[in-house]
gemmi code that builds the backbone of each chain (N, CA, C; Angstrom):
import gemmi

chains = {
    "A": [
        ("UNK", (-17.333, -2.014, -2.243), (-17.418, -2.240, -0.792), (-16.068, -1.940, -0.158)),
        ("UNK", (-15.797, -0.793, 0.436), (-14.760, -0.336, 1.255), (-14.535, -1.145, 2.180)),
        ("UNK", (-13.666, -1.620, 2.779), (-13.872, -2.247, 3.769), (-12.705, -1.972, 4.750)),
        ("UNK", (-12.185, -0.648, 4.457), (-11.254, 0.045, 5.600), (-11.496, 1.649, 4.542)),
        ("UNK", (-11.405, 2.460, 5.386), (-11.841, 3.794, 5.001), (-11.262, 5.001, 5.979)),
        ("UNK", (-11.152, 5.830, 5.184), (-10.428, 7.118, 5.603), (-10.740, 7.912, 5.002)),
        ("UNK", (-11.758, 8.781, 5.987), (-12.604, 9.865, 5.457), (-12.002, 11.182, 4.766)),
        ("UNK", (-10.982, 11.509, 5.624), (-10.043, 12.893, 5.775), (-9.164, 12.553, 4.822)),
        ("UNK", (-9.421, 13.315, 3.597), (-8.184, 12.764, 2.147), (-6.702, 13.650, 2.594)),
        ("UNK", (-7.018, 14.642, 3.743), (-6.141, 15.548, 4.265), (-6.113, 16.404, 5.244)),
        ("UNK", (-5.028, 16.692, 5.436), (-5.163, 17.053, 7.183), (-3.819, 18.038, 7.230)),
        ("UNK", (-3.962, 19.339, 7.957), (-2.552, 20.154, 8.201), (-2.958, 20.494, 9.454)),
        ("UNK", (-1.575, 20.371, 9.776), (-1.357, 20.612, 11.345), (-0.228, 21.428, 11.434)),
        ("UNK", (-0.071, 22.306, 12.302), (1.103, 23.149, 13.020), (2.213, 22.201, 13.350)),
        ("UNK", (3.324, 22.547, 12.917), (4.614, 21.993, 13.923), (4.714, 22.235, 15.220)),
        ("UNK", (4.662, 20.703, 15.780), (4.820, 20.696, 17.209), (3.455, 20.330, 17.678)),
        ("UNK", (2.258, 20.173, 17.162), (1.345, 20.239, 17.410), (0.801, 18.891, 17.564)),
        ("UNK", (-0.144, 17.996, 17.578), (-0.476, 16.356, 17.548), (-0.848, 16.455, 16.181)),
        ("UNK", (-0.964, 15.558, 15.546), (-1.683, 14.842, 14.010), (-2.399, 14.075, 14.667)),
        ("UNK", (-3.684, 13.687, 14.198), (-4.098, 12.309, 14.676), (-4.915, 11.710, 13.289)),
        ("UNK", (-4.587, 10.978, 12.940), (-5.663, 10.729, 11.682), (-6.221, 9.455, 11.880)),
        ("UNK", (-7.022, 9.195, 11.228), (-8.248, 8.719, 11.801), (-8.732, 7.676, 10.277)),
        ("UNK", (-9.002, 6.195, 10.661), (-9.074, 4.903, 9.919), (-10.719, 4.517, 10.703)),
        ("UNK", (-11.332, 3.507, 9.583), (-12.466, 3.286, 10.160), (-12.345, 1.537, 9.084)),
        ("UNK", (-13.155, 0.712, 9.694), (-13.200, -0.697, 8.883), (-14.151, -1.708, 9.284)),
        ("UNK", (-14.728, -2.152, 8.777), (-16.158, -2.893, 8.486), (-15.967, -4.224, 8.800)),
        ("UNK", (-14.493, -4.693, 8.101), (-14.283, -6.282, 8.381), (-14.124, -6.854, 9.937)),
        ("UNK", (-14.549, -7.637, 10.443), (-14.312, -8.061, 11.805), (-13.731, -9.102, 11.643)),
        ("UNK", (-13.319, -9.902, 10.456), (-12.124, -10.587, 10.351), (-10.561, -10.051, 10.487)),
        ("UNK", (-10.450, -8.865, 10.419), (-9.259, -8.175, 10.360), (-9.055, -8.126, 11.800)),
        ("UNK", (-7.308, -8.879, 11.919), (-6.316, -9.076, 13.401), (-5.757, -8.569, 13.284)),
        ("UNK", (-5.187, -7.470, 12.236), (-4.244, -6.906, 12.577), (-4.271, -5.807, 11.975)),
        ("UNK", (-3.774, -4.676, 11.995), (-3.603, -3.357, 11.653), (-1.978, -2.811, 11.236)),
        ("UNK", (-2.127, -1.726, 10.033), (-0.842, -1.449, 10.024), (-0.807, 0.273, 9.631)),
        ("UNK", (-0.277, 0.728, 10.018), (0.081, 2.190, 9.062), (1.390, 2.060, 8.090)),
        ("UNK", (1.109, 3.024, 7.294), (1.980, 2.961, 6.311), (2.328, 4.445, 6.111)),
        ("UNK", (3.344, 4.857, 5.233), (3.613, 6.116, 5.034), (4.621, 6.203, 3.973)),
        ("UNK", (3.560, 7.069, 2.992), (4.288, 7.470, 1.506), (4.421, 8.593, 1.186)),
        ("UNK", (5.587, 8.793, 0.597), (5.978, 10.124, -0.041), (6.023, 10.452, -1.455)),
        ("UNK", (5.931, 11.012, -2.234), (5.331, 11.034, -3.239), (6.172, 10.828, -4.186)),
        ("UNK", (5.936, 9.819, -5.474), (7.052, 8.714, -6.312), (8.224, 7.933, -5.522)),
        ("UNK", (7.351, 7.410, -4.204), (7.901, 6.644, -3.624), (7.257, 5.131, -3.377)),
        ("UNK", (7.577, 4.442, -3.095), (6.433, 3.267, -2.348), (6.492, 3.387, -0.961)),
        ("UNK", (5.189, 3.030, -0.492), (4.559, 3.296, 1.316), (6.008, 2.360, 2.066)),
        ("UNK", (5.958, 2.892, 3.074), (6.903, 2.100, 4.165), (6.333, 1.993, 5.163)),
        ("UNK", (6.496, 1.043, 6.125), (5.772, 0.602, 7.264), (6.131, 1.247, 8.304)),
        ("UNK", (5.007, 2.065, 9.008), (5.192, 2.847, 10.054), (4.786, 2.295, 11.647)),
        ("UNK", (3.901, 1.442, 11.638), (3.300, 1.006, 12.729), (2.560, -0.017, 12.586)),
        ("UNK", (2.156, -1.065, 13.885), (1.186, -1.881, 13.600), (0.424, -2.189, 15.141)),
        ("UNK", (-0.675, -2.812, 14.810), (-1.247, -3.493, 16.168), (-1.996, -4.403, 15.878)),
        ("UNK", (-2.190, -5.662, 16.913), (-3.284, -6.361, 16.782), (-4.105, -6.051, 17.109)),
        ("UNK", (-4.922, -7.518, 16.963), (-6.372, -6.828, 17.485), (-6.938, -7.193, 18.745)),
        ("UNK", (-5.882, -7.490, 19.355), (-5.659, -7.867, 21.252), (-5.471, -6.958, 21.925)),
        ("UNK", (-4.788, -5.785, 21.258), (-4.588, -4.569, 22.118), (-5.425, -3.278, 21.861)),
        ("UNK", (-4.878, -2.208, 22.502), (-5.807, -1.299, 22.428), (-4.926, 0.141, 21.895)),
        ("UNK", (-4.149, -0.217, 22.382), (-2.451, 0.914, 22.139), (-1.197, 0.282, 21.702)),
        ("UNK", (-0.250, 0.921, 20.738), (0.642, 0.357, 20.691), (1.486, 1.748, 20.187)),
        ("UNK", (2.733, 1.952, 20.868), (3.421, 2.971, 20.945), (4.838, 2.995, 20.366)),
        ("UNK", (5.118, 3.629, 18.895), (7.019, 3.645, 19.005), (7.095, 4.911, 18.624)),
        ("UNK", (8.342, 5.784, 19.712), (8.532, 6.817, 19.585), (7.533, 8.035, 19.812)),
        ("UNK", (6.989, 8.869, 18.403), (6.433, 10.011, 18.196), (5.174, 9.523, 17.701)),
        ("UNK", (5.107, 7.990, 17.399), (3.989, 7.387, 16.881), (3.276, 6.519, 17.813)),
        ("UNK", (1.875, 6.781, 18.012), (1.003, 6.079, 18.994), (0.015, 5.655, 17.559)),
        ("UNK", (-0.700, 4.124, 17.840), (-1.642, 3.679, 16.934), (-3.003, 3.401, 18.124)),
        ("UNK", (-3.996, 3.526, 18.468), (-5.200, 3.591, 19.188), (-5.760, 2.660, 18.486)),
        ("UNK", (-6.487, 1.283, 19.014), (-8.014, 0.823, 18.510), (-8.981, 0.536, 19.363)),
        ("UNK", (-10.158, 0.828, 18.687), (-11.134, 0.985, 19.342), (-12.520, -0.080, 18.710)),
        ("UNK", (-11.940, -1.680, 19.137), (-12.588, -2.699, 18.189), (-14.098, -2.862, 17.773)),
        ("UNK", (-14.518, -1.986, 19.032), (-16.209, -1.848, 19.519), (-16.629, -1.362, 18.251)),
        ("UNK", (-15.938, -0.122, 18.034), (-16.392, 0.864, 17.084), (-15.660, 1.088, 15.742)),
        ("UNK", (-14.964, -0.216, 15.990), (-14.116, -0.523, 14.642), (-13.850, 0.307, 13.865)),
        ("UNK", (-12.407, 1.438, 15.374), (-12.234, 2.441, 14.522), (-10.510, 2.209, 15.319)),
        ("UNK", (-10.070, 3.091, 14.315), (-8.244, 3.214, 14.810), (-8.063, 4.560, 14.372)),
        ("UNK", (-7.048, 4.694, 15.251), (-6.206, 6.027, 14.699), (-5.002, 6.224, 15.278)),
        ("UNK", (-4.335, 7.540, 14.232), (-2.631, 7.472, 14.387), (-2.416, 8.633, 14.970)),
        ("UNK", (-1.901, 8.897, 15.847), (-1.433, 9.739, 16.630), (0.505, 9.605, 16.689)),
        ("UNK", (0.439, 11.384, 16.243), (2.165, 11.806, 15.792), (2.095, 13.006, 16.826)),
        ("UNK", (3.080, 12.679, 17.510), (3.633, 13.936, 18.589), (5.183, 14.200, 19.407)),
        ("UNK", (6.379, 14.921, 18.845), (5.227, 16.012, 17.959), (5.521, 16.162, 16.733)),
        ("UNK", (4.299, 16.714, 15.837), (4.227, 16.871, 14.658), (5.398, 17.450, 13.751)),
        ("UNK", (6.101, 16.956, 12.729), (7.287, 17.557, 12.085), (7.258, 18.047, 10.578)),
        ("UNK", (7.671, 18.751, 10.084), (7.377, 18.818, 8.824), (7.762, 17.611, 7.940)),
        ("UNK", (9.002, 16.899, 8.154), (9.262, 15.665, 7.636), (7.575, 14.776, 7.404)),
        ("UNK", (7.280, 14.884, 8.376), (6.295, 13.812, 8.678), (5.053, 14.003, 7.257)),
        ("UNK", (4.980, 15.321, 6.942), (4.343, 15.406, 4.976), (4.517, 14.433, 4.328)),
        ("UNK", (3.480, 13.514, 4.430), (3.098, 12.635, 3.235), (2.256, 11.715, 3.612)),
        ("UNK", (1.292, 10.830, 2.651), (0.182, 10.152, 2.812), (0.312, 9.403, 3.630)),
        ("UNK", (-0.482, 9.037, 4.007), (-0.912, 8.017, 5.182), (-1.932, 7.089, 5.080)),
        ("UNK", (-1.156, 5.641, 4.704), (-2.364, 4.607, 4.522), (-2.741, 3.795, 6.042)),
        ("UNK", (-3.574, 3.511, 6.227), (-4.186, 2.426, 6.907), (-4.470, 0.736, 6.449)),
        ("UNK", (-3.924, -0.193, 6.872), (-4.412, -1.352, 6.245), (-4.763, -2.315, 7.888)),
        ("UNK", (-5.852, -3.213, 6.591), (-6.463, -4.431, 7.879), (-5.672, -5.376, 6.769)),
        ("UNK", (-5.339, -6.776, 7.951), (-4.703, -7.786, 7.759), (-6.225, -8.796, 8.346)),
        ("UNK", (-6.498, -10.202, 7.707), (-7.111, -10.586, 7.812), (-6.025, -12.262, 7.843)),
        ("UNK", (-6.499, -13.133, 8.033), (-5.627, -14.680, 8.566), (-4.759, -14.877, 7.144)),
        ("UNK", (-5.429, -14.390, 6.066), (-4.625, -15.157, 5.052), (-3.653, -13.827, 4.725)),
        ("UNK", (-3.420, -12.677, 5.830), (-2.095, -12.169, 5.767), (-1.849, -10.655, 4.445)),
        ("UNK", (-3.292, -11.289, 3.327), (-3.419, -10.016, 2.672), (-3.821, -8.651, 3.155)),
        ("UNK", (-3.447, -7.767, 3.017), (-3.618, -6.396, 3.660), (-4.601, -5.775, 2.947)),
        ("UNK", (-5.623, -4.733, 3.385), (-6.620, -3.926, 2.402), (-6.281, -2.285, 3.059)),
        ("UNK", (-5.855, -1.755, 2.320), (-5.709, -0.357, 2.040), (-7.187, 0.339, 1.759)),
        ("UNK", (-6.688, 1.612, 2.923), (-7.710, 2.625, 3.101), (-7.157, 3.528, 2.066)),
        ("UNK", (-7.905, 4.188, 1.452), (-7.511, 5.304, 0.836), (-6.623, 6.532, 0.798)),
        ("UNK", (-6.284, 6.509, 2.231), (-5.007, 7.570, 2.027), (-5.502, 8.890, 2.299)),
        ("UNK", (-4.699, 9.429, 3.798), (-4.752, 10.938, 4.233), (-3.601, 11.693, 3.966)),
        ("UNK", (-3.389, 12.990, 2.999), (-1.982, 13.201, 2.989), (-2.360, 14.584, 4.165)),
        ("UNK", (-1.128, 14.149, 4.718), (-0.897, 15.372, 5.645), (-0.133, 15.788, 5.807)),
        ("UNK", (-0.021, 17.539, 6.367), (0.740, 18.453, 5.595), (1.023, 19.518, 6.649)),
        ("UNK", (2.365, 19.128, 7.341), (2.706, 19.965, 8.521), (3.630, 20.947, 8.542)),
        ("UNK", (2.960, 21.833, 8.809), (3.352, 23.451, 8.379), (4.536, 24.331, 9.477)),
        ("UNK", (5.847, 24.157, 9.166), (6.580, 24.857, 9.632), (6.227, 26.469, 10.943)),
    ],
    "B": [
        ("UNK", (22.070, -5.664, 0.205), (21.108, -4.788, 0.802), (19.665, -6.037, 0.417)),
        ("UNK", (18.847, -6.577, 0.994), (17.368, -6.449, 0.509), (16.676, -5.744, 0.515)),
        ("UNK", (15.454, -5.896, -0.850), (15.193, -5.130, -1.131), (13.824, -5.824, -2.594)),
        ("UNK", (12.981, -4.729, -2.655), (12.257, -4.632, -4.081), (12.758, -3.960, -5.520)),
        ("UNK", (13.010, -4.203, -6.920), (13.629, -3.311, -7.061), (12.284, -3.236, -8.642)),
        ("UNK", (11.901, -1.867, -8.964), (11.214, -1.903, -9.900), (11.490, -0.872, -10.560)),
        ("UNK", (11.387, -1.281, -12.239), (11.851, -0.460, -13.449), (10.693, -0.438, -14.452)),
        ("UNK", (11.045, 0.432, -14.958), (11.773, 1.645, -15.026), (11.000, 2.133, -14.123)),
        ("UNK", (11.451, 3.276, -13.497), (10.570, 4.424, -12.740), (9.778, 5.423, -13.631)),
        ("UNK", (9.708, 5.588, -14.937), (8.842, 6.289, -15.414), (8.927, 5.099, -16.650)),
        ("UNK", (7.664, 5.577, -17.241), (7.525, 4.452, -18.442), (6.307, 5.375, -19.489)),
        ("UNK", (6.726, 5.627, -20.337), (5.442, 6.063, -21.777), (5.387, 5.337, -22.518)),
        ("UNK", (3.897, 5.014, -22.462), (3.433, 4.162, -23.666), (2.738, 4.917, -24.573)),
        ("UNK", (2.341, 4.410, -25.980), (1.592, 4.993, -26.984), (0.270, 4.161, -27.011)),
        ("UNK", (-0.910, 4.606, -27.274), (-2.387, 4.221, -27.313), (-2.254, 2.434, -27.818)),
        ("UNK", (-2.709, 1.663, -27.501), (-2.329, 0.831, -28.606), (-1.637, -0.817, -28.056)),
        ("UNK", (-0.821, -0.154, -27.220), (0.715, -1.045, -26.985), (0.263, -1.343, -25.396)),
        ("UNK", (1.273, -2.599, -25.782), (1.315, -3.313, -24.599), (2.568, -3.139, -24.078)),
        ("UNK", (2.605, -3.183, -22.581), (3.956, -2.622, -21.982), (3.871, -3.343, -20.672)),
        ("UNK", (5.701, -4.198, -20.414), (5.577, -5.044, -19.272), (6.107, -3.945, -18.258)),
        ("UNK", (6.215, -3.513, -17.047), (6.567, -3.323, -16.048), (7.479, -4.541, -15.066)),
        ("UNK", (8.829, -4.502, -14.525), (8.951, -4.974, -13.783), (9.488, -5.205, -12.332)),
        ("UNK", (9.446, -5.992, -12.145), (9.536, -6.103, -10.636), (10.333, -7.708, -9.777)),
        ("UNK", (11.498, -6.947, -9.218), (12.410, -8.138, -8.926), (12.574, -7.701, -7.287)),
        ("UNK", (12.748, -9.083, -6.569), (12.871, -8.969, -4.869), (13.972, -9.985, -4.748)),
        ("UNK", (14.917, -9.715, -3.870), (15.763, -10.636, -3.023), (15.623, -10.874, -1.701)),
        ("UNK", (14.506, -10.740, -1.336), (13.778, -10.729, -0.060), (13.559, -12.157, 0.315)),
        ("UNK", (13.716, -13.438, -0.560), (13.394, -14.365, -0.801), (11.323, -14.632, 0.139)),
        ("UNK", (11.020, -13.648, -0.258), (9.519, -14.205, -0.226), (8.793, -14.173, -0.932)),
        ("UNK", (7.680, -15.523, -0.280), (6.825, -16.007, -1.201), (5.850, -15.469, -2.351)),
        ("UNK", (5.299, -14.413, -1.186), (4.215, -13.247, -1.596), (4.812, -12.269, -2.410)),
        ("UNK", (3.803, -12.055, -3.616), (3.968, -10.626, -4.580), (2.793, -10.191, -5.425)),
        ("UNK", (2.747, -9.070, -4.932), (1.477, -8.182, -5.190), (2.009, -7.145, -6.309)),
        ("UNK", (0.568, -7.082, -6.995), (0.818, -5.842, -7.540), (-0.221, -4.558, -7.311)),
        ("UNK", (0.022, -3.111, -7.103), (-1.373, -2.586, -6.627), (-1.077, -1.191, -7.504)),
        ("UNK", (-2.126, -0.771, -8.016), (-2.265, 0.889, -8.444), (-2.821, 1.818, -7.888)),
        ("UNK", (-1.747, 2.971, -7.524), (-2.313, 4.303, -7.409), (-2.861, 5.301, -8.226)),
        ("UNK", (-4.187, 5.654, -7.971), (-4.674, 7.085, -8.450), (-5.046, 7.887, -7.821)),
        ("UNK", (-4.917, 9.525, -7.846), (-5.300, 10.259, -7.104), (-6.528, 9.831, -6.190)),
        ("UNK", (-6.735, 9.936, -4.991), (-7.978, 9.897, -4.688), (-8.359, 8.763, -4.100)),
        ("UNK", (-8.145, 7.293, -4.467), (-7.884, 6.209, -4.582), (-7.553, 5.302, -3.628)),
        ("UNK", (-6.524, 5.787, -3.277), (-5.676, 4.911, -2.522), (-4.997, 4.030, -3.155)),
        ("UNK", (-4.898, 2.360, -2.689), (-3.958, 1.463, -3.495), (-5.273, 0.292, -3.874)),
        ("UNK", (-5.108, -0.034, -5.158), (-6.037, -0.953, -5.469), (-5.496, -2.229, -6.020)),
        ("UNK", (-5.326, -3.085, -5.649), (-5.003, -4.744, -5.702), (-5.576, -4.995, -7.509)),
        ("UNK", (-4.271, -5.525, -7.962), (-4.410, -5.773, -9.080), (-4.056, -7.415, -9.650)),
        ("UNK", (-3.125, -7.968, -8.998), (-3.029, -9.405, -8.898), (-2.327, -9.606, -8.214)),
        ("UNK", (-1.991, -10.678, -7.184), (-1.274, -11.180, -6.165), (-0.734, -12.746, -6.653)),
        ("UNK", (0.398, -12.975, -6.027), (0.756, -14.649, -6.126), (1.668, -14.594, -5.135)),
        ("UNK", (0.966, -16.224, -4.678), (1.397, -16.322, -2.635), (2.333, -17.570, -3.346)),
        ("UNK", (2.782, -18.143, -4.318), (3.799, -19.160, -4.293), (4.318, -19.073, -6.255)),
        ("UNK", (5.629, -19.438, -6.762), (5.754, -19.389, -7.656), (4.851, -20.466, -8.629)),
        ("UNK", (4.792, -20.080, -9.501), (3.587, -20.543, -10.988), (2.308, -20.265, -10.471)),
        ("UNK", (1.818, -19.552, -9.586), (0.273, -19.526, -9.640), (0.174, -18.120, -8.970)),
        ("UNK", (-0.821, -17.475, -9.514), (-1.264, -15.984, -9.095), (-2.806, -15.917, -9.442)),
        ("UNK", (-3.678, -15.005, -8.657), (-5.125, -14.871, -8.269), (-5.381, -13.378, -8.959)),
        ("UNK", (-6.392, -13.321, -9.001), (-6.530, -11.557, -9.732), (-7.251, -11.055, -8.493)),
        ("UNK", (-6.914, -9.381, -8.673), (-7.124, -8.434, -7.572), (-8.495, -8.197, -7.893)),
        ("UNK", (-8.874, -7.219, -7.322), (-9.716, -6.041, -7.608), (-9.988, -5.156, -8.791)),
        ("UNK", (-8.735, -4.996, -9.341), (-8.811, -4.235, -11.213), (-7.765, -5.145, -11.542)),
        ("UNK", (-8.399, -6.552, -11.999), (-7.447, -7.191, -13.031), (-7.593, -6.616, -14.279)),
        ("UNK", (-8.637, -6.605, -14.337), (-9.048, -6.431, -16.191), (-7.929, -5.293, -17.043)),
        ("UNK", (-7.976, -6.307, -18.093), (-6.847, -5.338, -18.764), (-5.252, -5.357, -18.331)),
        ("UNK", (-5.119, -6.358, -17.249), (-3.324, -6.740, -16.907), (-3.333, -7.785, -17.057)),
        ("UNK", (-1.876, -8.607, -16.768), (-1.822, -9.861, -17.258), (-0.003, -10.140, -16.349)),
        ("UNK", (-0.049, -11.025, -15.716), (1.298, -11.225, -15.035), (1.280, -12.534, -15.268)),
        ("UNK", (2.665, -12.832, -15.231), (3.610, -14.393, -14.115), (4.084, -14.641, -13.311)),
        ("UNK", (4.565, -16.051, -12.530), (5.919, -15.416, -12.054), (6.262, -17.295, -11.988)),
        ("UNK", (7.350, -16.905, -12.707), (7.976, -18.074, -13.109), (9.270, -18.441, -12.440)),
        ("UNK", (9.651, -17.353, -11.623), (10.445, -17.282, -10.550), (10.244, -16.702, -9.294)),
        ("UNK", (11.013, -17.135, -8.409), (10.304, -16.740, -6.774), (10.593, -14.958, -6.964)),
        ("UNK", (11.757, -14.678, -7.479), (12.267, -13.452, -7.204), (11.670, -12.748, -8.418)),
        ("UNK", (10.649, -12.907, -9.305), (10.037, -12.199, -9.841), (8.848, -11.644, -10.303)),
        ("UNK", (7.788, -10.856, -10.843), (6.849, -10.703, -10.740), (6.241, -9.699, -11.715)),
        ("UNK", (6.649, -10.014, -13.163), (6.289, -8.649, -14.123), (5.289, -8.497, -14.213)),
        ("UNK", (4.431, -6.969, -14.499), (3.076, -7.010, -14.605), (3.018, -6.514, -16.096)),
        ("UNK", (2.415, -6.948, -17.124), (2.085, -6.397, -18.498), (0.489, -5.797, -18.278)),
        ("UNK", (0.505, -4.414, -18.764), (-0.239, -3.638, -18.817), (-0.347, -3.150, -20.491)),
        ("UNK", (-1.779, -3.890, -20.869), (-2.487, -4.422, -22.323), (-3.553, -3.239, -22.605)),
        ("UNK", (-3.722, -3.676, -23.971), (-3.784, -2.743, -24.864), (-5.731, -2.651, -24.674)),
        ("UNK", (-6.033, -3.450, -23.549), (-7.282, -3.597, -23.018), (-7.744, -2.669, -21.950)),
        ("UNK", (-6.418, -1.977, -21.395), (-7.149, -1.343, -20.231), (-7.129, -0.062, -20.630)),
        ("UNK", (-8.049, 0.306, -20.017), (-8.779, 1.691, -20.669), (-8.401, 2.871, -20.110)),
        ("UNK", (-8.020, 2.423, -18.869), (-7.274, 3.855, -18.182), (-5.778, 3.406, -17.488)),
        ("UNK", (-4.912, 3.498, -18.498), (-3.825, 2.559, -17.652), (-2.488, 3.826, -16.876)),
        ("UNK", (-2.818, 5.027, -17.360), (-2.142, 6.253, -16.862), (-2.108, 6.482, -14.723)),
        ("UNK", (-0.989, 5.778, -14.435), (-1.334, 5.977, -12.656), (0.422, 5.346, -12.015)),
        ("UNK", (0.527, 5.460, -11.386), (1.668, 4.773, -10.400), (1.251, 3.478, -9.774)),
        ("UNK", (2.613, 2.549, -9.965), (2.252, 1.204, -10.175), (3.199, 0.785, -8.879)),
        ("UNK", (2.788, 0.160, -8.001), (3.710, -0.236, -6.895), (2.996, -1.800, -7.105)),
        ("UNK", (4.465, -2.733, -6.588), (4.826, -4.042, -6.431), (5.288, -3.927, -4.972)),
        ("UNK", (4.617, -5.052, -4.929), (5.099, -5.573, -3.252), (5.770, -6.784, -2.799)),
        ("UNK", (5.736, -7.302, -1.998), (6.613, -9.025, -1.179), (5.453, -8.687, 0.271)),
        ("UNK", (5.468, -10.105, 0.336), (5.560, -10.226, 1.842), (5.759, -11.538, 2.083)),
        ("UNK", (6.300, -11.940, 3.411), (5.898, -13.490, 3.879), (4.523, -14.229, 4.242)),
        ("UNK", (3.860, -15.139, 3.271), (2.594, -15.518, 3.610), (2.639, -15.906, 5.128)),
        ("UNK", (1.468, -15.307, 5.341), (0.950, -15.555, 6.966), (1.639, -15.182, 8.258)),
        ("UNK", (2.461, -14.016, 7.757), (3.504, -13.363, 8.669), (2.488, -12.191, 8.929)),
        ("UNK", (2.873, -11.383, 10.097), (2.312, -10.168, 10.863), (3.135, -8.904, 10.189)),
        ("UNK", (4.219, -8.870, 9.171), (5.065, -7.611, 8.756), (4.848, -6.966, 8.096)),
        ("UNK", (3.352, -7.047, 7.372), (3.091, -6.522, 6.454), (3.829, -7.091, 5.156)),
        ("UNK", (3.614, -5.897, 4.153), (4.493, -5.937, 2.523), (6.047, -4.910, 2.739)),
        ("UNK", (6.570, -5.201, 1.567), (7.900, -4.346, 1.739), (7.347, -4.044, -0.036)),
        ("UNK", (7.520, -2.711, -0.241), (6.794, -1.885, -1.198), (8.322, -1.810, -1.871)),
        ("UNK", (8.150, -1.793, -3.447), (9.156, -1.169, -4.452), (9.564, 0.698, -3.849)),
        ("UNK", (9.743, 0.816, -5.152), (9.667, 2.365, -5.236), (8.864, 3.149, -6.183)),
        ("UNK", (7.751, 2.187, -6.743), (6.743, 2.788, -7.594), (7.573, 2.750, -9.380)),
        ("UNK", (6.587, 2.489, -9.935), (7.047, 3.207, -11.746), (5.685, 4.252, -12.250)),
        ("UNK", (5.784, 4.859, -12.855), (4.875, 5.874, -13.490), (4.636, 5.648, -14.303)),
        ("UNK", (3.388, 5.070, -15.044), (3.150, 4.902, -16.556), (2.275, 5.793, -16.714)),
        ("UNK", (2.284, 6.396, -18.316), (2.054, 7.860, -18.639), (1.620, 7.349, -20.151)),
        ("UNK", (0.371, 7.079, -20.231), (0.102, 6.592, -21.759), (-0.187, 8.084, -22.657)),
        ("UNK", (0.571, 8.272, -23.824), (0.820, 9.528, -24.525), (-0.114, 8.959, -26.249)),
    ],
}
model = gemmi.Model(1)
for chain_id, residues in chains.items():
    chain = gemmi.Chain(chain_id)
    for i, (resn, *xyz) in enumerate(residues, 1):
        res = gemmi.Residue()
        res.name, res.seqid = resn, gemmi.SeqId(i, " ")
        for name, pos in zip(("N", "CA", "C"), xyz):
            atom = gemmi.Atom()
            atom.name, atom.element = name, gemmi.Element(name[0])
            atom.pos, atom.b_iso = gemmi.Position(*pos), 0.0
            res.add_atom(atom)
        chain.add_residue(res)
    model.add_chain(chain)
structure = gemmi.Structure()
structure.add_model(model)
structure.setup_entities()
């Protein structure tokens, strides 16, 4: 039972261009949201977050969107850099603070 | 600096053997996870412990085996039970019931030969 999911195992985009990748999740206990971002033989680092009070939450080149109706989120990068190559997790936070990991979009922005 | 710090970064085992992995934080928090990557996958919860002497099993316990007998530590032994133990092993922290998420190691690689 998935219970945060990420369809797109991958995604390339043009430099300069938007990324947007795209999280989906089942639990309606989950308040909070996070992105993450890993590079490869690295561990994920925390890229973004939102509750589940808002609808947008913005730092920098990184916008996070939710859309609670349709208990869907997504990450929006603009603009797109080649740095920015590497996976991309999604997690829901639920009260007791444990996180559940989506499977992971690596994306792959092309000079 | 704080920080996670986990060793070795690559690790070979032989068929057979049991092999601890570990994992030390000066983060002084409560929370420590352990989760595995495999292609494809994503991260899969393997055992967690939200206070020292007691830990809960994940999602793929079977076949691991941890402690943590100290706040700042959290080894995971990976036994001669699990059947596919070849993947990247990340350890985590967080503060129970905080909004910051985990603060992730830097992964180890176990490579059963």
């Amino acid at each position: 039972d998935q219970q945060v999911k990420q369809n797109s195992p991958s995604l390339s985009v043009q430099e300069g261009r938007i990324s947007i990748l795209n999280c989906d999740y089942t639990n309606s206990m989950f308040d909070y949201f996070l992105w993450y971002k890993k590079y490869p033989a690295e561990g994920p680092t925390f890229l973004i977050s939102i509750s589940s009070i808002k609808d947008k939450n913005e730092d920098g080149r990184f916008t996070v969107f939710l859309n609670k109706s349709a208990k869907h989120l997504s990450l929006h990068i603009v603009p797109s850099q080649p740095g920015d190559s590497a996976v991309y997790f999604c997690a829901g936070s639920g009260s007791a603070r444990q996180l559940t990991f989506g499977s992971g979009t690596q994306l792959t922005v092309l000079p | 600096d704080g920080g996670i710090t986990q060793s070795p970064k690559y690790l070979f085992r032989k068929e057979g053997q049991n092999v601890t992995l570990s994992c030390e934080q000066n983060l002084n928090h409560d929370a420590m996870y352990w989760y595995r990557q495999d292609p494809g996958q994503g991260l899969r919860l393997i055992y967690y412990s939200q206070i020292v002497n007691d830990f809960q099993k994940g999602d793929i316990a079977e076949g691991y085996s941890v402690s943590r007998e100290k706040k700042e530590s959290f080894p995971l032994t990976v036994t001669s039970a699990q059947k596919n133990p070849t993947a990247f092993y990340l350890c985590a922290s967080s503060i129970p019931g905080a909004n910051y998420g985990y603060t992730f190691g830097s992964g180890t690689r176990l490579t059963v030969v």
